[in-house]
N, C-alpha and C positions, 0 to 999 in steps of 0.2 A: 640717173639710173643706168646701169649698164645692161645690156643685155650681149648676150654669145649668140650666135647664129651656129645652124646646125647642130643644137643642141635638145635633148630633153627639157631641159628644164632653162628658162631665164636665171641669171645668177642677177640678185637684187642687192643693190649696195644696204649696207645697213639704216641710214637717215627715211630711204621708203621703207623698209622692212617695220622699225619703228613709230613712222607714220601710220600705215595698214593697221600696226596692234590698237594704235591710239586711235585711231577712230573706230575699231572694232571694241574698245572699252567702253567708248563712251555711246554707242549704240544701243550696248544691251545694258547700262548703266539706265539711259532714257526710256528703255522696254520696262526693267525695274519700276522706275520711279511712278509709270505711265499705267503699272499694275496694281501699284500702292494705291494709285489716287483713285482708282477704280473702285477697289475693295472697301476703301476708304465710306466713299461714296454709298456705294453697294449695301454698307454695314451700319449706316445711319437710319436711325428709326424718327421716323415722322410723327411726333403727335399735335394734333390740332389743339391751338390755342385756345382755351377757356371765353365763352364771351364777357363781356365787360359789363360789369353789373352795375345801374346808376346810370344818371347822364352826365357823370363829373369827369371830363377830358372827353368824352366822344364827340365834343362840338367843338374846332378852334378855328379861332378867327384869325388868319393872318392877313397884314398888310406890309405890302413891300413899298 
C-alpha cells in the first residue's frame, strides 16, 4: 500500500482497493443470507404432533 504524506487523500494501490471491495461483498452477502435464515425461521408455522393412538410403537425395547 502506498500512501502520500501531505496529502488529502491516501492514494491506495489497487490489490488493497480490491481487497476492501471483497470483503465489503462478502460482508453484506452474510447480512443477506443471516436475514434469509431469519425469515426463514420467522415464517415457519409450528403444529403440534397428533398423539399416537394405540400402544403399537409407544413402548421399545432397546438393547445395546
Amino acid at each position: 500500500m502506498s500512501i502520500i504524506l501531505n496529502n488529502d487523500s491516501p492514494a491506495v494501490d489497487a490489490s488493497t482497493a480490491h481487497g476492501i471491495k471483497t470483503a465489503n461483498l462478502v460482508k453484506n452477502h452474510r447480512a443477506q443470507e443471516a436475514q434469509m435464515a431469519i425469515d426463514l425461521i420467522a415464517s415457519a408455522s409450528i403444529v403440534p404432533l397428533p398423539q399416537p393412538v394405540g400402544n403399537s410403537g409407544n413402548n421399545v425395547n432397546l438393547k445395546v
